[in-house]
C-alpha positions, 0 to 999 in steps of 0.5 A: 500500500501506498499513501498517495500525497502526490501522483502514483508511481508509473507502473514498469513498462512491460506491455508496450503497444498491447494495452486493454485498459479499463477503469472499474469503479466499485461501491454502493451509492446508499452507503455515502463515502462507500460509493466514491469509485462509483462517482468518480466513473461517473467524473471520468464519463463526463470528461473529455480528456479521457482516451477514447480507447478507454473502457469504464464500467460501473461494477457497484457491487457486482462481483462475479457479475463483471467476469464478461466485460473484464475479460481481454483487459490487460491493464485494470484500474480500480477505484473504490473507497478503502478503510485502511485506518487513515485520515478520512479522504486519504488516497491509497494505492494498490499494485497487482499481488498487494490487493490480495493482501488487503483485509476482505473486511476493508471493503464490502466488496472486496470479497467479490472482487478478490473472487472475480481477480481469482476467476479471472487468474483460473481462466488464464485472463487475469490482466498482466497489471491491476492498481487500486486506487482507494479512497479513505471512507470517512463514513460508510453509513446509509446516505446517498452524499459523499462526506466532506472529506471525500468529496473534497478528495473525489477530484484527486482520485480523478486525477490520480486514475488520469496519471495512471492510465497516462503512463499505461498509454506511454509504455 
């Protein structure tokens, strides 16, 4: 894990030319800060500087259900809110093999997507790169605001999924 204070690390050039790069942004919208990946998808739709090429999906708590739209992606990012014990709004990284380490009780929806990770490896179609780019909840009550805290983060976890899709399309 990483606290991200400036912009992530850009990841080792192994793929060059050969990336499939989708964005899936986990959450639940009735649980406020627990539905930040879901409005930062929807920040990401609604901006012009992302890559045509670019696949986002709305995943919420859908788990295995994402098995078909995430298959033949070779590079994918995720956006989701984190408890890791830190400052309400903090933003944490994740890269490939250290999300399986995550506590499953750190998000309710880890559970589906360490299964949907695992599904994807038995297949042989794990993409060869998986960042998780979290969110520290200040709340996970029920509530269909984001808290202070992470609304005012919700423009830096943007910009953070725009660097790392950035140095993705430069390998």
């Amino acid at each position: 894990m990483t606290v991200l204070e400036t912009s992530p690390r850009k990841p080792k050039p192994e793929k060059a030319g050969l990336c499939a790069i989708a964005v899936l942004g986990l959450g639940n919208l009735l649980r406020t800060d627990d539905g930040g990946g879901i409005h930062a998808i929807r920040r990401l739709q609604g901006d012009s500087r992302l890559p045509e090429e670019i696949e986002l999906i709305e995943g919420g708590t859908m788990g295995l259900s994402l098995l078909p739209p995430i298959q033949g992606i070779t590079h994918l990012l995720v956006l989701d809110a984190v408890d890791a014990g830190v400052g309400a709004g903090t933003l944490l990284r994740f890269a490939n093999r250290d999300i399986d380490r995550l506590p499953l009780a750190k998000s309710v929806h880890l559970l589906g997507f360490a299964d949907l990770l695992d599904s994807l490896r038995l297949l042989g179609q794990a993409p060869a790169e998986v960042i998780l780019i979290g969110v520290q909840p200040g709340s996970t009550d029920w509530g269909v605001t984001l808290s202070p805290a992470v609304e005012v983060t919700l423009g830096q976890l943007v910009e953070a999924a725009f660097f790392q899709i950035a140095a993705w399309l430069e390998v």
